[in-house]
C-alpha positions as CSV (number, residue, x, y, z in Angstrom):
1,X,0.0,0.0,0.0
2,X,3.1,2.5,0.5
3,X,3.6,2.6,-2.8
4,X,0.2,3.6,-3.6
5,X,-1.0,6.1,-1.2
6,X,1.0,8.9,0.2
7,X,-0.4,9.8,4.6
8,X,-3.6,8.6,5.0
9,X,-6.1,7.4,2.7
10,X,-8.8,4.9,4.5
11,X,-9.6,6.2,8.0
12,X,-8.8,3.1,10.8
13,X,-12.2,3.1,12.2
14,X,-13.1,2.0,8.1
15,X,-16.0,4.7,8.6
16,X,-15.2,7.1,6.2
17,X,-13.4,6.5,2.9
18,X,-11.0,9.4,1.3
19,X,-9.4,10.1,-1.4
20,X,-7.1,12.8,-0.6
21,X,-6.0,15.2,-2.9
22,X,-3.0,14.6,-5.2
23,X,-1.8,11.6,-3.2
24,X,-2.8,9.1,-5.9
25,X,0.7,7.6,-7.1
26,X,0.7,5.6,-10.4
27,X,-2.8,4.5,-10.7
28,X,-2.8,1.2,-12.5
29,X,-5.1,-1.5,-12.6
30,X,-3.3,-3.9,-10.9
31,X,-2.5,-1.2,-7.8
32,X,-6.8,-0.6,-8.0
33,X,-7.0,-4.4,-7.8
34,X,-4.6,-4.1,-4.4
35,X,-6.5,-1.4,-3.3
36,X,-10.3,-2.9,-4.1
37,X,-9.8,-6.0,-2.1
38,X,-8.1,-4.0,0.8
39,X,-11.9,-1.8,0.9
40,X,-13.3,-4.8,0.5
41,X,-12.7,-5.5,3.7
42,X,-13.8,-2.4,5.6
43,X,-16.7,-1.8,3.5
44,X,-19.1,-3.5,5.5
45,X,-18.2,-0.5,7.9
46,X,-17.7,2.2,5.4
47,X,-20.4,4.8,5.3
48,X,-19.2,8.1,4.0
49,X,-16.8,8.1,0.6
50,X,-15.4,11.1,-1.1
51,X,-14.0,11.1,-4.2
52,X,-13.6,15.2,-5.0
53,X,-10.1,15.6,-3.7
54,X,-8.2,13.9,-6.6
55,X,-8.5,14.8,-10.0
56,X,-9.9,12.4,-12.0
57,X,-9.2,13.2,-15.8
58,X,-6.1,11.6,-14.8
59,X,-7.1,8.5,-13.5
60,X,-8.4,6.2,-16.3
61,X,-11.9,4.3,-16.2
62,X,-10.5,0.8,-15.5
63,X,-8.9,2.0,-12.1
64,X,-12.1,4.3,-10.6
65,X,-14.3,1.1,-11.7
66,X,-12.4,-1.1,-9.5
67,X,-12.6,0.9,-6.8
68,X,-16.3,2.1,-7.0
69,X,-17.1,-2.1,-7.4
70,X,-15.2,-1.9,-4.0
71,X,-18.2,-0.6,-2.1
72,X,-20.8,-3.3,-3.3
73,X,-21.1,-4.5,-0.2
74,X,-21.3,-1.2,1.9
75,X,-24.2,0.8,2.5
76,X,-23.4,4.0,2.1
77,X,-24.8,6.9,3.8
78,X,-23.1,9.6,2.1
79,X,-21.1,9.9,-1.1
80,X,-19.4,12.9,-2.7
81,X,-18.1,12.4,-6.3
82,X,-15.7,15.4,-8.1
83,X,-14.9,16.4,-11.3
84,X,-15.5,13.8,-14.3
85,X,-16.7,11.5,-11.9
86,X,-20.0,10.9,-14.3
87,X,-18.1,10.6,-17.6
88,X,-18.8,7.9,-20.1
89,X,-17.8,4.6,-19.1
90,X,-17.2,5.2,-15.2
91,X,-19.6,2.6,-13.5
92,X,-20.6,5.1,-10.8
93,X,-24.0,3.7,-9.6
94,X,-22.8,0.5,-7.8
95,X,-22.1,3.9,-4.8
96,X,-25.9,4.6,-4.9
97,X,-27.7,2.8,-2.6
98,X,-30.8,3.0,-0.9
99,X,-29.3,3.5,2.4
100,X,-28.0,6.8,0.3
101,X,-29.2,9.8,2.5
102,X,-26.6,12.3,1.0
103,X,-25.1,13.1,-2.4
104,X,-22.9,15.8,-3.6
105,X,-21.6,16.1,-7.1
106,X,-19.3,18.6,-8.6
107,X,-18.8,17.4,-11.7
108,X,-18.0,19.2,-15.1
109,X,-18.3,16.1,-17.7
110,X,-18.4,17.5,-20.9
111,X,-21.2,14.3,-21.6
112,X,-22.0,12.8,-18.3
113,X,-24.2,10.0,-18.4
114,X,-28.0,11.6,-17.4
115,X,-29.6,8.3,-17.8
116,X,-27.4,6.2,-15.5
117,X,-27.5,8.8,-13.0
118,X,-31.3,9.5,-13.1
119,X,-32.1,6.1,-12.2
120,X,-29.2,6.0,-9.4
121,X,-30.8,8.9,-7.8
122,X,-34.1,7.2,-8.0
123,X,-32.3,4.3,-6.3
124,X,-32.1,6.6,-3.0
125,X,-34.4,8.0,0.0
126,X,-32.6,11.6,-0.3
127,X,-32.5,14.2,2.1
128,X,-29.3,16.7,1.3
129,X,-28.5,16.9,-2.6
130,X,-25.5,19.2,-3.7
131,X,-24.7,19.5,-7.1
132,X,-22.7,22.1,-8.5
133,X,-21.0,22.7,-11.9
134,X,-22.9,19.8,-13.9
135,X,-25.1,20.1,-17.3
136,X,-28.2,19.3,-16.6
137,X,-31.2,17.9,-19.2
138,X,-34.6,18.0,-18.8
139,X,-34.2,14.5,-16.9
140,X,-31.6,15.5,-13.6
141,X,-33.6,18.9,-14.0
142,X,-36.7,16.7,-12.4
143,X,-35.6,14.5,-10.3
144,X,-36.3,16.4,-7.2
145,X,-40.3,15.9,-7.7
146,X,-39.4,12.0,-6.2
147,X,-37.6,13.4,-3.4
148,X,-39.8,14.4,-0.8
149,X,-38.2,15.0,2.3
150,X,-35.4,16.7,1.1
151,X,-33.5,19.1,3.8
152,X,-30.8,20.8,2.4
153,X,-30.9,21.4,-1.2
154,X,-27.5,23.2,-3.0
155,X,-27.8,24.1,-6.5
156,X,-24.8,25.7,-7.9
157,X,-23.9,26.9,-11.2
158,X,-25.8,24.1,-13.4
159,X,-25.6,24.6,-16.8
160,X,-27.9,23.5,-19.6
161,X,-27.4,20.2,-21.4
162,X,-27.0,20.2,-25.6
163,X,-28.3,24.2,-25.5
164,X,-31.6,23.2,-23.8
165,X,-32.7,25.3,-21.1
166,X,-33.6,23.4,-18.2
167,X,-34.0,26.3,-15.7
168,X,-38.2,26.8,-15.6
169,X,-37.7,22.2,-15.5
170,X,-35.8,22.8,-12.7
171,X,-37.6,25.1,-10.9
172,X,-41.2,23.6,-11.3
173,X,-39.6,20.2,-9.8
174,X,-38.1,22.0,-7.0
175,X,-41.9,23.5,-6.0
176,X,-43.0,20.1,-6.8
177,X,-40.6,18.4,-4.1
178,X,-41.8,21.4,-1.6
179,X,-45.8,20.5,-2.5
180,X,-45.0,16.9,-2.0
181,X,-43.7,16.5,1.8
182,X,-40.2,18.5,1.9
183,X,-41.5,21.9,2.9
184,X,-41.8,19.7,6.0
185,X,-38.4,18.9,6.4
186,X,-36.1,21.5,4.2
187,X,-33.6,23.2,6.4
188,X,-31.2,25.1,3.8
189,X,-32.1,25.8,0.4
190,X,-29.1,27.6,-1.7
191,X,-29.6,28.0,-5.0
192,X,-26.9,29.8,-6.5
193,X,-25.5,31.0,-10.0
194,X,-29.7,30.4,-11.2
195,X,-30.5,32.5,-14.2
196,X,-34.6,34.4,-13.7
197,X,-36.8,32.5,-14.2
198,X,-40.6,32.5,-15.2
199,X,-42.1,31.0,-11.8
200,X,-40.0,32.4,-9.2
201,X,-42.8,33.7,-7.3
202,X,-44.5,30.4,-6.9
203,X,-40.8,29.0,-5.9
204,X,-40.8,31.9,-3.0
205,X,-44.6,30.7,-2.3
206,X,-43.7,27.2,-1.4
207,X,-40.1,28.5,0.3
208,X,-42.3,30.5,2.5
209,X,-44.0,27.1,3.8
210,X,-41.2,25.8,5.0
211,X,-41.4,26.3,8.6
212,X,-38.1,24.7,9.4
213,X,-35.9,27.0,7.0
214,X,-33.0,27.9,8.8
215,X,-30.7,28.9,5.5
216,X,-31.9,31.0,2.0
217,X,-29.0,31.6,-0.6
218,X,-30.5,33.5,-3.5
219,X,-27.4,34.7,-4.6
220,X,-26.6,35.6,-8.4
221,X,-29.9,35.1,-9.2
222,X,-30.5,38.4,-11.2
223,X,-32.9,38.8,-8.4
224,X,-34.4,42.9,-8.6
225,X,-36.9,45.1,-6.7
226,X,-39.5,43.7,-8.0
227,X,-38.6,39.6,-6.9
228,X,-37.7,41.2,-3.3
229,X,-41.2,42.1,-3.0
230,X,-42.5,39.0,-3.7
231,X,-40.2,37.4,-1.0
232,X,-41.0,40.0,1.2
233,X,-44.8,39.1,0.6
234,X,-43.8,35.7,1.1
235,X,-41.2,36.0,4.2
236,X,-43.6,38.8,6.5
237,X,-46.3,36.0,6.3
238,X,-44.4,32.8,6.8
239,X,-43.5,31.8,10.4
240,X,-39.8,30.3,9.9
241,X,-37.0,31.3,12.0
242,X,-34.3,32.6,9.4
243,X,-30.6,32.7,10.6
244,X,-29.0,33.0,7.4
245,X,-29.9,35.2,4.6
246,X,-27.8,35.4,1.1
247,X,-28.7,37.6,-1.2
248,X,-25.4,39.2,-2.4
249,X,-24.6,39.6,-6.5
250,X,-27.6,40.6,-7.4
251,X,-29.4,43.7,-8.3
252,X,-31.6,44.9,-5.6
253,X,-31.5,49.0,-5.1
254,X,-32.4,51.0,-2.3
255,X,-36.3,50.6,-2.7
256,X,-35.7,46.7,-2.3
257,X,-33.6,47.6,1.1
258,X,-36.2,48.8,2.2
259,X,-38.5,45.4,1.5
260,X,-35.8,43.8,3.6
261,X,-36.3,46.1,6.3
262,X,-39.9,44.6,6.5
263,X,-38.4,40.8,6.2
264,X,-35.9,41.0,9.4
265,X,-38.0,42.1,12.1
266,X,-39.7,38.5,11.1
267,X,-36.5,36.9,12.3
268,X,-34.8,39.3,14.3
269,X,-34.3,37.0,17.0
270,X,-33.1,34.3,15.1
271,X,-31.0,35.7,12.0
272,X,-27.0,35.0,12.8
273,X,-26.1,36.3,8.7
274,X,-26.5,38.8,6.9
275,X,-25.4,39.0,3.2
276,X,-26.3,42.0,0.9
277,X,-23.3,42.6,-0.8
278,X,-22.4,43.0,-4.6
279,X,-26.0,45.0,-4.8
280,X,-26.4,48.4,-5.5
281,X,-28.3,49.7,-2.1
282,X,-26.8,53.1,-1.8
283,X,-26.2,55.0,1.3
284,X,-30.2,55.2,1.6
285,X,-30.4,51.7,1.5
286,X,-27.9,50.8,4.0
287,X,-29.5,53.4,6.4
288,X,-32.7,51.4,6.1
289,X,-30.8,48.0,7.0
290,X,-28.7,49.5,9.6
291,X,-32.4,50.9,11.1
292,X,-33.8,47.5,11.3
293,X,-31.2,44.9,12.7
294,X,-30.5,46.9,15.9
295,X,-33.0,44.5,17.3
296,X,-31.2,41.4,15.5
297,X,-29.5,40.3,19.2
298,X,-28.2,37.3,17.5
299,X,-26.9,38.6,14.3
300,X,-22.9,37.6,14.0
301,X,-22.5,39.0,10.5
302,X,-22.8,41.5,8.2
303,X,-21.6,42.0,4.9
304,X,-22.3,45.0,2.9
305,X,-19.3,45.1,0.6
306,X,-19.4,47.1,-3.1
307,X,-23.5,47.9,-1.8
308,X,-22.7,52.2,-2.1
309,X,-22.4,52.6,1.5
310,X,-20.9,56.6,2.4
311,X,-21.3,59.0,4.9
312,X,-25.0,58.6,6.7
313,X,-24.9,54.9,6.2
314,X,-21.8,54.6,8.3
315,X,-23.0,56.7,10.7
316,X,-26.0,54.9,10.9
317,X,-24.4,51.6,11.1
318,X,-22.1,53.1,13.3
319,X,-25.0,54.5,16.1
320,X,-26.8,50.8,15.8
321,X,-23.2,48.9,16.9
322,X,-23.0,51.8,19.5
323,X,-26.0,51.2,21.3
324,X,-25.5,48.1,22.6
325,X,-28.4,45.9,21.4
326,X,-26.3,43.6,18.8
327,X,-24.6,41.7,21.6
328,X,-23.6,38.5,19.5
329,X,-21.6,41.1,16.6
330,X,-18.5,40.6,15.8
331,X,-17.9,41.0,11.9
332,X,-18.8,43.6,9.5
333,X,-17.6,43.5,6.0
334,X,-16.9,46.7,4.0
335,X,-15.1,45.8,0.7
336,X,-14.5,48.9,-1.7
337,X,-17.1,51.1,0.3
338,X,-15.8,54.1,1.4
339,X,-14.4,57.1,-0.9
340,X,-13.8,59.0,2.8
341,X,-10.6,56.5,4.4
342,X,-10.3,58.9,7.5
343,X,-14.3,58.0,8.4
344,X,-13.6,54.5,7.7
345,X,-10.5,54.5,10.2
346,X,-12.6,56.1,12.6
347,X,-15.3,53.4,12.5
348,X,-12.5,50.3,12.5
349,X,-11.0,52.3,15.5
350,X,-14.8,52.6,17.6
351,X,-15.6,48.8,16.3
352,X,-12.4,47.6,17.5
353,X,-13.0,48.7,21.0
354,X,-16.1,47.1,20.7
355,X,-13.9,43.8,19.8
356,X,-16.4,44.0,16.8
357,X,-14.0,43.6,13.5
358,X,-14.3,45.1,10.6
359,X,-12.7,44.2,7.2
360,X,-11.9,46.2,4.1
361,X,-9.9,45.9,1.3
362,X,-7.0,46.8,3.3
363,X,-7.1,44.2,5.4
């Protein structure tokens, strides 16, 4: 085995199974063979296996088959396959099981193989799905109308499959997985890098059901004014307990601040993070944030970066730190914000004192 792996590469207690990055040394089929029948014997105890940390375009089918047949025999609880994992002639699905509760794929096959990993998903009782970076057709698009008690959901960056524009396909699954039992059970929903779409305000609907929703990432979603009032509609009715909020690199002004400024009172004892940068807010739209979360007494986290904050929003930001009320604080985040450095100095200096941190792009 010293010749094949470099530090550690199967944990001792045989529970979880890693391939660590770069420490593959000439993959063969004969070492796979070595290292297949070694698994083979800790399988039966293996319940977690990640394969992201190695890159795989080097590592040719014959030695990834061997070791995915490895893990026949274990029942796998969680499984997290990387780049070119789903590429033609990898037999992937013998991992998918139906003791399978969570999958993550971050893949960027130029033709993975939809078909084979439709009916491996199908295979599984699902509750956290990630999958980032992977073309998707109109059949992965819908796969989360079987999953139905799904409670973390990560979508990011999925492209569309031979030009086809899988996006509303998507979408309509994800409210169909909601409808069906998970707006019972979802926790975190992040679905980032998502193009507008067509039926984002049923989407909000069914987001606003979910009573256990702990997590909302909405970021780079070309989200405006106009889709901030429909989760404001959405968020001032719904009775979750939000203690993250993402909607940074997007397009919301100082008019959908304000619709914000409705949302966090909803969750003011609950919200930990706060993420608005990348959006163009203006100094008028920070002032109505900075109004609003000085009754946040949980809130860790702010981060306003590149969101047009000057004068009167520092100030304002700077009275609601003062006063005492944020007693969990400790970061603010102020990236490319300032044109005046000597107000900026000042507020670092007052935060500091505060042991409240603040970060710029001086830092």
């Amino acid at each position: 085995m010293s010749a094949l792996v470099k530090d550690r590469f199967v944990r001792c207690d045989a529970v979880i199974f890693v391939f660590d990055r770069h420490r593959i040394v000439h993959p063969t089929v004969e070492s796979a063979r070595l290292l297949s029948n070694f698994l083979k014997t800790y399988a039966r105890g293996i319940v977690q296996a990640d394969f992201r940390g190695i890159c795989l375009r080097k590592i040719d089918n014959a030695f990834l088959n061997e070791i995915f047949g490895a893990f026949d025999e274990a029942k796998l609880e969680h499984v997290s396959l990387g780049y070119n994992s789903l590429r033609d002639g990898i037999e992937f699905p013998s991992l998918f099981k139906k003791s399978l509760k969570v999958i993550q794929i971050h893949d960027t096959s130029q033709n993975p193989q939809h078909q084979k990993l439709r009916a491996a998903l199908e295979n599984c009782e699902l509750t956290k799905i990630s999958i980032r970076c992977l073309q998707l057709n109109q059949s992965i698009a819908s796969i989360f109308e079987k999953l139905h008690a799904l409670e973390y959901v990560d979508l990011y960056r999925v492209t569309t499959h031979n030009n086809l524009d899988v996006t509303e396909t998507t979408a309509k699954s994800l409210i169909a997985s909601l409808k069906n039992g998970s707006s019972n059970t979802l926790k975190v929903f992040s679905l980032e890098h998502f193009p507008k779409f067509n039926c984002i305000g049923e989407l909000l609907t069914e987001l606003g059901t979910c009573r256990k929703l702990k997590g909302m990432n909405l970021s780079h979603c070309k989200l405006d004014d106009t889709s901030v009032l429909l989760l404001s509609k959405v968020l001032t009715k719904s009775s979750m307990a939000l203690e993250d909020l993402n909607l940074s690199f997007n397009n919301i002004t100082a008019e959908g601040a304000y619709l914000i400024s409705l949302i966090i009172p909803k969750c003011k004892h609950s919200l930990r993070f706060l993420r608005l940068n990348k959006n163009p807010l203006s100094d008028r739209g920070i002032c109505y944030i900075s109004r609003t979360i000085s009754g946040c007494s949980n809130l860790e986290k702010i981060d306003l970066s590149y969101a047009g904050c000057e004068k009167s929003g520092l100030m304002e930001l700077d009275n609601v730190i003062s006063n005492g009320s944020l007693t969990a604080f400790k970061t603010l985040i102020l990236m490319k914000t300032l044109n005046d450095a000597a107000d900026f100095d000042e507020l670092k200096n007052t935060m500091k004192g505060k042991g409240i941190t603040v970060i710029d792009q001086r830092n």
